[in-house]
Every structure is written in C-alpha cells, then in structure tokens.
C-alpha positions in Angstrom: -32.7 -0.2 0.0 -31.0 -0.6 -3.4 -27.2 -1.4 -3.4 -26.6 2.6 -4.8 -28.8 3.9 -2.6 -26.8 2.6 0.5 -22.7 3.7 -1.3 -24.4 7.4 -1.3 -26.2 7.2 2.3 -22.7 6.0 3.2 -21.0 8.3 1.5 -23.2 11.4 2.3 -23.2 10.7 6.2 -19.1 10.3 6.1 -18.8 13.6 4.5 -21.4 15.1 6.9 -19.2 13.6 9.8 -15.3 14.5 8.8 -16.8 18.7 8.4 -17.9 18.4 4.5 -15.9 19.5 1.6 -14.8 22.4 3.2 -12.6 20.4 5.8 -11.4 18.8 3.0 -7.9 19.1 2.0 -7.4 16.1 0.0 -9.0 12.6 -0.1 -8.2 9.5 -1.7 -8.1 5.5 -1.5 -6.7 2.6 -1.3 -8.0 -1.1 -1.4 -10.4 -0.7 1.8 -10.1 2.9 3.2 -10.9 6.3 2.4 -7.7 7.9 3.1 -8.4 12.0 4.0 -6.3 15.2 4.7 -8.3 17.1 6.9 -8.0 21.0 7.5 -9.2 20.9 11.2 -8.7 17.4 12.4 -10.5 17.3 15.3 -14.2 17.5 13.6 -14.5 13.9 13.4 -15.8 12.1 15.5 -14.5 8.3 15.3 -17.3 6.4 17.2 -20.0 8.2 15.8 -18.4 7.7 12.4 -18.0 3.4 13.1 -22.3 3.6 14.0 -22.7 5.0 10.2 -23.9 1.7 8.0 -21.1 0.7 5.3 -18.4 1.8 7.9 -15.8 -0.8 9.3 -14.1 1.3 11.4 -11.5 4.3 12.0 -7.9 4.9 11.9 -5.7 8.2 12.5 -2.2 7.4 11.0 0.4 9.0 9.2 -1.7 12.4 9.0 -4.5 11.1 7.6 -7.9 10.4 8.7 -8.8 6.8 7.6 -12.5 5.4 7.8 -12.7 1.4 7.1 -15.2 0.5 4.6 -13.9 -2.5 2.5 -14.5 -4.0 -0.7 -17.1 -1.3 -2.2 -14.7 1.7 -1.2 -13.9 2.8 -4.5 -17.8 3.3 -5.0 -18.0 5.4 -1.5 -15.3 7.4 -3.1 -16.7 8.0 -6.1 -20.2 9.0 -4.6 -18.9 10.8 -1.7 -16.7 13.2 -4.4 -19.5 13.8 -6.5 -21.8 14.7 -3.2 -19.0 16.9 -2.5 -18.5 18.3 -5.6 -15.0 17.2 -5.5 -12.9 16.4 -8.9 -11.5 12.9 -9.8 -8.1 14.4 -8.0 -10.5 14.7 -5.3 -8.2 17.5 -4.0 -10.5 20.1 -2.6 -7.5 23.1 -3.2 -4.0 23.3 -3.9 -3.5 25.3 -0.9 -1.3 24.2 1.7 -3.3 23.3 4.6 -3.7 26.8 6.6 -3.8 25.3 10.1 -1.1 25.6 12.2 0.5 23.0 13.4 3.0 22.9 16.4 6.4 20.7 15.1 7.2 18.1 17.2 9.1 14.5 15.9 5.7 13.3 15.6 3.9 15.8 13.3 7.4 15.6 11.1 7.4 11.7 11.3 3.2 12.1 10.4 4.1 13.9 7.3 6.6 12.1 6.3 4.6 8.7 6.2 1.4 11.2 4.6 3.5 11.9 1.5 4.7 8.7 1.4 1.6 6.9 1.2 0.2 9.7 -0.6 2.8 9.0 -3.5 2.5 5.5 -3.9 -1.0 4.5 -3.0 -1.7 5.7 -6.2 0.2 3.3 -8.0 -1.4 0.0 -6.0 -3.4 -0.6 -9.7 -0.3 -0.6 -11.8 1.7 -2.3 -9.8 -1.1 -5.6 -9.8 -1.0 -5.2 -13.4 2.4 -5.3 -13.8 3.4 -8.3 -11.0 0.2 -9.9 -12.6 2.2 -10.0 -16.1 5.5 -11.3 -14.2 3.8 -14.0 -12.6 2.5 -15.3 -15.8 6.0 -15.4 -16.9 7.2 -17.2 -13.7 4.6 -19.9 -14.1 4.0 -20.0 -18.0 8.1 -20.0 -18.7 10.3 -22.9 -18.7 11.8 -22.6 -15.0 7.8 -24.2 -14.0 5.3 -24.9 -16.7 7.4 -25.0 -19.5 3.9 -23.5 -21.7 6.3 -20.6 -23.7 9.8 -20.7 -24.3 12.3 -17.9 -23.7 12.6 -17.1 -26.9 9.1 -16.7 -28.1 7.6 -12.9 -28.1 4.8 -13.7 -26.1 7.5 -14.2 -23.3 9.2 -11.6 -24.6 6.3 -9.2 -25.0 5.0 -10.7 -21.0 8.4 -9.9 -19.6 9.0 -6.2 -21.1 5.0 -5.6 -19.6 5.7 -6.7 -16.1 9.3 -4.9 -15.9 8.0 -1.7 -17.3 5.3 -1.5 -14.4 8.3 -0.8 -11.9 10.7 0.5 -14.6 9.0 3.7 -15.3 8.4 4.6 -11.4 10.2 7.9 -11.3 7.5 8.9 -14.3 4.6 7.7 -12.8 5.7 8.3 -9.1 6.4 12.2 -10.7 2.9 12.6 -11.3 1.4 10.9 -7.8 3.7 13.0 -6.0 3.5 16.1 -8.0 -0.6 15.5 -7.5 0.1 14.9 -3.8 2.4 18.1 -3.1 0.5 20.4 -5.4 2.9 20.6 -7.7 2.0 20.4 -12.0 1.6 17.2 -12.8 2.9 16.8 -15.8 6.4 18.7 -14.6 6.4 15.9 -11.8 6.1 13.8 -14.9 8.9 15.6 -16.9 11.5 15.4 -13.9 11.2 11.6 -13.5 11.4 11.3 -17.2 15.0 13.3 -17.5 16.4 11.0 -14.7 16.1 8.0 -16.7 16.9 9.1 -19.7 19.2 6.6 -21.4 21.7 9.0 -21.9 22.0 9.4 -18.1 21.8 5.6 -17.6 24.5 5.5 -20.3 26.7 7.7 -18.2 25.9 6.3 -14.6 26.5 2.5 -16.4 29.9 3.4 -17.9 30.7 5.8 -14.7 31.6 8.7 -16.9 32.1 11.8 -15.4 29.5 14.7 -15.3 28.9 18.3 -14.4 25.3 19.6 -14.4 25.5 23.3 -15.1 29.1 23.1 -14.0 28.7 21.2 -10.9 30.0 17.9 -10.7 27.8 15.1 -10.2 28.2 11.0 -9.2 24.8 10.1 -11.8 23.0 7.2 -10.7 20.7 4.7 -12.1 17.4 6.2 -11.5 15.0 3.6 -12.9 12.7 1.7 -10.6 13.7 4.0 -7.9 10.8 5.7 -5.7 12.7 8.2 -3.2 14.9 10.3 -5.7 11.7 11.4 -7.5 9.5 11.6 -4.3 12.3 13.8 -3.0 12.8 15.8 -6.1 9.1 16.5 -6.5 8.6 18.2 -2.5 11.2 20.3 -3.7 10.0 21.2 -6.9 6.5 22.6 -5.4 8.4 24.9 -3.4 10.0 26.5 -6.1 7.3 26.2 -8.7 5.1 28.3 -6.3 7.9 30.2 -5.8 8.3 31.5 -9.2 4.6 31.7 -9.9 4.4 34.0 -7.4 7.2 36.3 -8.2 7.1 35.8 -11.9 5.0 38.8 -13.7 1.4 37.1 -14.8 2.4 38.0 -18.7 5.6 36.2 -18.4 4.4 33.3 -16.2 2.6 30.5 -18.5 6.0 31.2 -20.8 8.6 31.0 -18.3 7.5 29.2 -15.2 7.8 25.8 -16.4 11.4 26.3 -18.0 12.6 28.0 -14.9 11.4 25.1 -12.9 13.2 22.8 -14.5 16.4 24.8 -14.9 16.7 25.2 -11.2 15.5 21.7 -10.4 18.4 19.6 -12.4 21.7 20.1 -10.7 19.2 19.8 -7.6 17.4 16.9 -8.6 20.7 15.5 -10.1 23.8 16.1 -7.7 21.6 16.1 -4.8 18.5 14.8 -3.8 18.7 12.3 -6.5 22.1 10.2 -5.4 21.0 11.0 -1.9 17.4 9.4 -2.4 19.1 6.5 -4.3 21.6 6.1 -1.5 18.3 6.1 0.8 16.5 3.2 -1.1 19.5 0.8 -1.3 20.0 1.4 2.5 16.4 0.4 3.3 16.4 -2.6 1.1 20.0 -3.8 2.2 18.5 -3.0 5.5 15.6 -5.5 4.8 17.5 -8.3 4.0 20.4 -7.9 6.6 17.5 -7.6 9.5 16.1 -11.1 7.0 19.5 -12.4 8.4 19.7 -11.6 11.7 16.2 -12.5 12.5 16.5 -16.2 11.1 12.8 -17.9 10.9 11.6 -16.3 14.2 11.8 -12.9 12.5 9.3 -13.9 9.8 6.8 -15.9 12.6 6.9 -12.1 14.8 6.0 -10.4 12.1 3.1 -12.7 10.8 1.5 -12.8 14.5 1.6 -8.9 14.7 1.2 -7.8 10.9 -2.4 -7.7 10.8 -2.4 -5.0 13.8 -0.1 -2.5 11.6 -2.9 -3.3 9.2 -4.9 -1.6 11.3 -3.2 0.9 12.2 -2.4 1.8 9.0 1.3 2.1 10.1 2.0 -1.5 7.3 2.2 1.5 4.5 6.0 1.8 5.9 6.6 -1.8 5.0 4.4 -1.5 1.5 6.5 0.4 0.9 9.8 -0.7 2.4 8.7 -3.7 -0.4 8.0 -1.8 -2.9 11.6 -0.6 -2.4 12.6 -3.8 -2.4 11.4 -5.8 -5.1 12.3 -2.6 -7.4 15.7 -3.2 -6.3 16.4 -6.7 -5.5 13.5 -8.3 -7.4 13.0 -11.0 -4.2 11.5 -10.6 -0.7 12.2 -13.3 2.2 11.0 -11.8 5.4 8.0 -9.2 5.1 5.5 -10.8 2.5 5.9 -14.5 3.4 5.0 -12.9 7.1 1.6 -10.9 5.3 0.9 -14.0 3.4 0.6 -15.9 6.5 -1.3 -13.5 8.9 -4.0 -12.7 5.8 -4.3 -16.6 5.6 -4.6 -16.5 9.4 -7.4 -13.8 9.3 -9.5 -16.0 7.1 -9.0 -18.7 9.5 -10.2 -16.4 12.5 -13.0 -16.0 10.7 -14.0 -19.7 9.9 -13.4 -20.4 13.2 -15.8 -18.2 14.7 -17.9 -18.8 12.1 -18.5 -22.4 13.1 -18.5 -21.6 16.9 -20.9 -19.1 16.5 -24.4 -19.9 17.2 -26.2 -16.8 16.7 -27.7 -16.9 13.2 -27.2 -13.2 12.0 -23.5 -13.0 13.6 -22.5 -16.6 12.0 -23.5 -15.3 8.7 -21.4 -12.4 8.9 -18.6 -14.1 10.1 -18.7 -16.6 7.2 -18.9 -13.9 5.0 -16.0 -12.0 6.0 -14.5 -15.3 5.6 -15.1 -15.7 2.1 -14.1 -11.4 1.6 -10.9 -12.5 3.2 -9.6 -15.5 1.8 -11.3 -14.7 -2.3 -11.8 -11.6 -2.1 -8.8 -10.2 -0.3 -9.8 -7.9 1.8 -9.6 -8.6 5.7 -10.8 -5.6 7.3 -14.3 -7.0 7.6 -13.1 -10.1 9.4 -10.6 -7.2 11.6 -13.4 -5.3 12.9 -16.1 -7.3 12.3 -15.1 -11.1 14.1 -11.4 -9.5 15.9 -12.5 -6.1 17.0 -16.6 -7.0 18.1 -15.2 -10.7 20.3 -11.3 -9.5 20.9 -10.9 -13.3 22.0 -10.8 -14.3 18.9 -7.4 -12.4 17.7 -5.8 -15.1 19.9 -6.5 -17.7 17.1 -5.4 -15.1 14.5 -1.9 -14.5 16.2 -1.4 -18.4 16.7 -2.7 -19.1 12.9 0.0 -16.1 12.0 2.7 -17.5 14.0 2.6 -21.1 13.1 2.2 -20.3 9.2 4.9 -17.4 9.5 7.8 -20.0 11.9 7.3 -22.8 8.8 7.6 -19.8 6.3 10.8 -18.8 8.1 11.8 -22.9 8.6 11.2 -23.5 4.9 13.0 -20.2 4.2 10.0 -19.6 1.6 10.8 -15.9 -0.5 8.4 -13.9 -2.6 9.3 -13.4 -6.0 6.5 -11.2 -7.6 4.9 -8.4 -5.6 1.2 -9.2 -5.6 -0.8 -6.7 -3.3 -3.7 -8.3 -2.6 -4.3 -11.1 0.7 -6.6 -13.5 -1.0 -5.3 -16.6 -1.5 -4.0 -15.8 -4.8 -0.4 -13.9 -3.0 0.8 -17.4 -2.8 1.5 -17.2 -6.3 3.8 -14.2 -5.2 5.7 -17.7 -4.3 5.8 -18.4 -7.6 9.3 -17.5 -9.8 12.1 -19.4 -8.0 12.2 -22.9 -7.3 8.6 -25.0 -7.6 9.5 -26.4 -3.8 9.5 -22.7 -3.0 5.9 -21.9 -4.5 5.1 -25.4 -2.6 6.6 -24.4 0.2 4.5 -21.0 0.3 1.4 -22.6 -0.3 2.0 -25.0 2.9 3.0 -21.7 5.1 -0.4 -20.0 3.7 -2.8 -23.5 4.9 -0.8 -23.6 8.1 -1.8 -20.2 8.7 -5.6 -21.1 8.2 -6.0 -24.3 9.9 -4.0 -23.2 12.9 -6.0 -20.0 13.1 -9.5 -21.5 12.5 -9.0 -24.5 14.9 -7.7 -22.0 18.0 -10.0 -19.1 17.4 -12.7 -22.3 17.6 -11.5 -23.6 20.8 -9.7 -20.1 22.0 -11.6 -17.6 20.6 -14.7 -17.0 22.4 -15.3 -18.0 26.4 -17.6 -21.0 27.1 -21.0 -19.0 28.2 -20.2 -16.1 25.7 -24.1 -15.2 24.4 -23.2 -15.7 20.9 -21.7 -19.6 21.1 -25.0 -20.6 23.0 -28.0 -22.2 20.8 -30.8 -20.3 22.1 -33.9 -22.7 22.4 -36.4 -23.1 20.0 -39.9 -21.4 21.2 
C-alpha cells in the first residue's frame, strides 16, 4: 500500500472511531498528536483506536482527546479534515460545545489547560523559526564563532528576526486564541496589537499616569506577554457574541466590531491585562526561585519523570511555563536542560533494546524509533513502541534521564534559546552564554544516552523474555 494510501486509511478509521465530524468540536495538532475537542467524549474508544495502523497510542488530557501518531501527523491531519470536510481551522462550528458538563475543580482545571494549549500550540512553527534565527546569532556572533560582528546588518537584521518571533505574541497569540474561543480573529488580532502600541509602552516605560475612559490604570509592558492577551480574548468572545446577538442584523456588520473594542479596553487595560502580566512574572519568578531551592537534584527529578508528562500530555503546562519564561527572562536553568536530557535518554532506551533485541521485525523497529528520536525528534515512537510494548525498559530511560539531568544540575548547564524540538539538535538551545555552557550541555545530553542505552541493555528486558532469545535456525 502506497505511503498516501495508508495517511487516509489512518485518517479515515480515526474519524470513524472518535464519532466523525459531527463529534467534532474542534481539532488540531501539534508535533506528534492530533489534539481533538470532542462533543460527547465518551464515543471513543482508546484500545480500539491504538489497534488502527499509523496510531501510537491515546491520551485524555487537558479536555482533549489526543491520538499518538508521530512524525507524519500533520499529513493525518490534513487527510483526516478533508475526509471530514473540515476547513484548515479545522473547527467543525463556532458553537460552544452543547453538552453539559457537571463543574467540579477538575473540569475547570481541564479547561483551563484546553485553552491554554489551544492558544499556544499554534504558535510551535514560529517560535522554531524565530529561536532558529537567535541561535544563529548566539553561535555566528562574537560571544562564540566570531563569523559576524555586532555591528554588521546581517546581525542586526538576525537579531530583530529572532526577537520579533516572541515580541509580537499578544498579536499572534490574539488570533490563536480568538480562533480557539470563537472569537473574530482578526479582533483577537486588533486587541493584542493596541496593548503594544508604542504609545502605551511609552507610557508604561516612563510610568506616566493614565485613565482609560476615565478610569485609572497602572499600564504595563505588554510585549512578549502570553496571559494578558489569552485572558483578554476569553473575555472578548463573551461579549462579541453578546452584542451580535442583541445588536439589530442592519446595524451589526457596522457596529459590532467597534463596540467590541470600546467595551474591551478599560477591561483589557486596567484589568485583565496588569492582572495577566502580574500572572506571567509570578510563574516565571516562580520558575527560577523553585531553580533555587531544588539545586541539581531538581533538574535530575525532572529529567527521570519528564518523558511520562510527555505522555500524558500534562508537559503542555511546563511548554508553556517556558514559553513564559524565556519571553520574560530570556534563560532557562531547570526545565529544558531536564527535557534535553530525558529526550537523549529516550533515544538511548531505544538503542539499547535495539541491540538486546533478537527478534528481527521488533529490532528493526526499535532501531528505527531510535533514529526518529534522536534526528528526527520525535520520541513517541520509542514511548509506546520500545517503553509502553516491554515496560522494563523505561528503567533504562529513567536512569539515562537521571544521570544526564544530576550532571546538567552539577554543571548548572542553562538554556539560552527555546528550541522545541528533542533531536539532538536542542543542545544548541545551550548555545548563547558561555562556550563551557554549550559544552557542558552537550556532555549532559551523551550522559543521558549512554546511561540509558547501557541500563535498558542490561535492565531493560528479563533474561528469558521471548524477544532477547535467538530463535534457531530451521
């Protein structure tokens, strides 16, 4: 069967399985995952959906519905919305989903982490581009290679590329979460635009005093900020449907938008804006203080246990606790030397097991989730295909984390450029500070591997499992 012929069987069968489109209320994805929204949530069925060819696996996080399929997701996507007849918004109505659902601190906590990871999963393409463009920077400048001088315009013209990536959030962020909350896009678009105007940025740099339709206001520096516009945006889709529904149809197209706006700004601007901000500097203070208090074990913990919030899709919180953080601080020293580590440690699980495999078909596959993991950078294969199918196996993984994570923490390596991708190029997230640092990084990334590859080899399977025995020769 041709290579097309198996994305739509894929695709078709997942459909088929989560109810079709009209189960659908939204569905996007991300590097390896289908992420979907799902009107009646108990339709699917997760183990018959893992038996359909192309499929990794399932999660149910954060309100969505995730099915595992790995590098060729985007294609899955794009064949399963044309099957469905679904947009490229692939957003099946801008209803709000008409089920019921009892509120408890789990369904609120659900929704929270939905819109979250609904607002900024979108942005996973710009934000390679633009960390891409900083890292050339780091290693082209004069604090490593020395190739371009500060004062040339390529650097110049490098450096204004990678800071506009993370710049211009509350614009683009404005449009993902307008598209997310059913809100008009380009409105989402509009709001993030007024709160970093330069005027305002004037005002909140000079701390002069402002009213916003006579109510006094402490402005803040909205640029690079994710929760103020996030915030603003929920809001704005209440109100937007609000007035489209009360608003006479003649008057509507005319006045809708302007009335939008008018009543969003002093609540966009002395509210949910300084209280967002407030938000995003407590999170990312919070990130370094806990940095502090953890000392080197922190960063070990968290690289034996990251890859498990991987899969259970809970490690959107810390994407985008970083996110928060690099926007702000424009370092990292606890959470992506840890993911650095346990994505090296995957690959190592999976060369392990590789070589101590003896079945033919099995060896192959684990050898090529290796080489998906560690150059192409995706490790769900290796998750569910070596960790998930032999269990034993994560043992090596959690050592291989561990040890590459305690000499991250020893070494005190930091991340300097959010890269979101686990191949072995992240180490060059190293890259940016001092060259011991990037060295340093690269070590903590190798540690990983070896560690993980030699223990899953000798800890990883039990000595009469089927698969480690050569079976004789007829």
């Amino acid at each position: 069967m041709a290579q097309n012929e198996k994305i739509e069987k894929t695709a078709s069968e997942v459909l088929k399985a989560v109810g079709g489109t009209n189960n659908i209320t939204t569905v996007t994805h991300c590097m390896t995952r289908l992420r979907f929204n799902l009107k009646d949530e108990s339709v699917p069925n997760a183990e018959e959906i893992k038996r359909i060819p192309g499929v990794l696996g399932t999660v149910n996080a954060g309100g969505q519905f995730q099915v595992v399929i790995g590098q060729t997701v985007d294609q899955v996507y794009k064949s399963l919305n044309s099957i469905a007849g679904l947009d490229n918004n692939a957003q099946a109505d801008n209803q709000p989903v008409e089920q019921k659902r009892k509120i408890t601190l789990k369904s609120i906590g659900s929704g929270i982490l939905d819109g979250i990871a609904g607002c900024l999963t979108p942005l996973i393409p710009l934000m390679m581009a633009a960390s891409m463009f900083k890292l050339l920077v780091a290693l082209l400048g004069p604090s490593m290679l020395g190739v371009i001088s500060e004062s040339s315009d390529l650097y110049t013209l490098f450096t204004l590329v990678g800071d506009a990536g993370f710049y211009f959030f509350p614009v683009v962020v404005g449009y993902t979460a307008a598209k997310k909350f059913g809100a008009t896009p380009v409105l989402g678009m509009f709001l993030g635009g007024i709160m970093i105007h330069p005027t305002l940025i004037d005002i909140a740099t000079n701390g002069t005093g402002f009213s916003v339709l006579g109510i006094p206001s402490k402005i803040q520096n909205y640029n690079s900020t994710i929760f103020p516009i996030i915030m603003s945006v929920w809001v704005m889709s209440y109100i937007e449907k609000f007035i489209k529904k009360y608003l006479p149809n003649i008057l509507k197209s005319i006045l809708a938008p302007s009335l939008t706006i008018l009543i969003m700004l002093p609540i966009a601007l002395t509210v949910l804006g300084p209280a967002g901000s407030f938000l995003g500097s407590y999170i990312s203070s919070g990130l370094l203080g806990l940095s502090g208090v953890t000392g080197f074990l922190g960063i070990a913990i968290i690289a034996a246990i990251y890859e498990f919030l991987v899969m259970s899709g809970m490690h959107i919180v810390l994407i985008t606790t970083l996110i928060l953080a690099f926007s702000t601080n424009g370092h990292e020293g606890l959470v992506t030397p840890a993911a650095i580590a346990a994505s090296f440690a995957v690959a190592g699980m999976c060369l392990g097991a590789g070589l101590r495999i003896k079945e033919k078909e099995q060896r192959s596959l684990a050898i090529g989730y290796f080489i998906a993991s560690l150059i192409g950078g995706v490790t769900e294969p290796g998750l569910y295909g070596v960790g998930m199918r032999y269990k034993r196996p994560f043992i090596g993984m959690i050592i291989g984390g561990f040890a590459g994570g305690l000499y991250a923490g020893i070494a005190g390596v930091t991340a300097y450029t959010f890269i979101p991708v686990a191949s072995f190029l992240a180490v060059l997230g190293f890259a940016g500070g001092p060259t011991s640092n990037l060295v340093n990084g690269i070590i903590a990334g190798v540690i990983g591997f070896i560690v993980s590859a030699v223990a899953t080899y000798f800890l990883g399977f039990k000595k009469d499992d089927p698969v480690t025995v050569k079976l004789p020769v007829n």
